[in-house]
N, C-alpha and C positions, 0 to 999 in steps of 0.2 A: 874672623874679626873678633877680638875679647871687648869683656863689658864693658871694660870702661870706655874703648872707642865708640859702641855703639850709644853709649850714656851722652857722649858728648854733641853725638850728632843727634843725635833725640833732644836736646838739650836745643841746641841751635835751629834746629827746623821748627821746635813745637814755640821759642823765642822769635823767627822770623814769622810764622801762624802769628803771634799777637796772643800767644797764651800764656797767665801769669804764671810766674815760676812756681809758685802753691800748688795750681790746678795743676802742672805736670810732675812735680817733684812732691809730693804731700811729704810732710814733715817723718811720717813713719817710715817712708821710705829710705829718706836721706839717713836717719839713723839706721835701718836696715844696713844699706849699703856701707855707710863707716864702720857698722863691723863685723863688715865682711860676708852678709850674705848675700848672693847673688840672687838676688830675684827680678823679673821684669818690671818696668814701670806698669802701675795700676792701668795702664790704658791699655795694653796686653794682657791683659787679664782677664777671662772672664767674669761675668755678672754676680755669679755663685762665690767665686774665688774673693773677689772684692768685697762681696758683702761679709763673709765668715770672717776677712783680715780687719776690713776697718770696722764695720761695726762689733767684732769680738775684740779686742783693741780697746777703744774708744769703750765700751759696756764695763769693761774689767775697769780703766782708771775712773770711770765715772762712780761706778760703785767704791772705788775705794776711797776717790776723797771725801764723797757724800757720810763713808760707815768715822773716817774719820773726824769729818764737823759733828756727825754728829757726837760721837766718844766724847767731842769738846764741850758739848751742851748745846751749839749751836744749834739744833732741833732739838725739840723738847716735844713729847708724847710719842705715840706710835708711828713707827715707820714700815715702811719692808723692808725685808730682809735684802742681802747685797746682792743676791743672785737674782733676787727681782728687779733690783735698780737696774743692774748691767742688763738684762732683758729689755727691759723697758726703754731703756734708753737705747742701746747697743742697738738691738733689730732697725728701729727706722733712720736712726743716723747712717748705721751698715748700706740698706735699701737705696736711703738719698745719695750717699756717697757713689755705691756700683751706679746708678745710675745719670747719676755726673762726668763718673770713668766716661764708659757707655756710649754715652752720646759725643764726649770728646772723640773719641776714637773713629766713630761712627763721624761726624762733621770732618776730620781731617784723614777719615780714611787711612787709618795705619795698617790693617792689616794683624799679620802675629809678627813674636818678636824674632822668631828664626829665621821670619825672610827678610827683617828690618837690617840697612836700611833698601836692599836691593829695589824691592818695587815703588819705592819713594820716587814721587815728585817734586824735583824739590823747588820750592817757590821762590826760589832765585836762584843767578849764577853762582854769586860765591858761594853757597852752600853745598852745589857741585864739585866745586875747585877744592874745598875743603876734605869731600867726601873721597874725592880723587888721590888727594895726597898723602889720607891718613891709609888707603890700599896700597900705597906705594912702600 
């Protein structure tokens, strides 16, 4: 089965779970995947993996619009430096993020993405009938 079909059935199971498109799709990923790299969804991911993507991500732009306002003036007197913004910021946003992954994954029991969707339960019919005719 290629990404995209398992993207879609990821898509519709974690939609009939009751889980908002954010928490399954975070926006770096949807950019990810437009172009074109194939990575899992963050809930396949481990802990480590998730924290080094989103909070190294997230720590880089942080720092760079902050070194920005400031160049503008927007902060005035001493600051840190940008590798300490992105630190500072980046590590527990990273941390709260993997552990949001985490616990999603962990609450709906996914499993990894290489067995995905085989050991799925899936929490309705049609999501079967779906899954069914997209192996056909």
């Amino acid at each position: 089965m290629n990404q995209s079909s398992k993207l879609e059935i990821y898509k519709q199971h974690m939609a009939a779970a009751g889980v908002s498109k954010s928490a399954a799709f975070p926006p770096l990923w949807s950019l990810l995947w437009r172009i074109g790299i194939k990575i899992p969804p963050p809930v396949f991911l481990g802990f480590l993996p998730n924290t080094l993507i989103l909070g190294g991500f997230s720590g880089v732009i942080f720092a760079a619009i902050t070194s920005l306002l400031h160049s503008l003036g927007v902060f005035d007197g001493q600051t840190m430096s940008a590798p300490w913004r992105a630190l500072m910021f980046g590590v527990p946003f990273g941390l709260a993020m993997a552990y949001q992954q985490h616990s999603l994954s962990s609450k709906h029991s996914l499993g990894s993405w290489s067995a995905f969707p085989g050991a799925l339960s899936a929490p309705n019919s049609s999501l079967k009938r779906t899954n069914q005719s997209l192996r056909d």
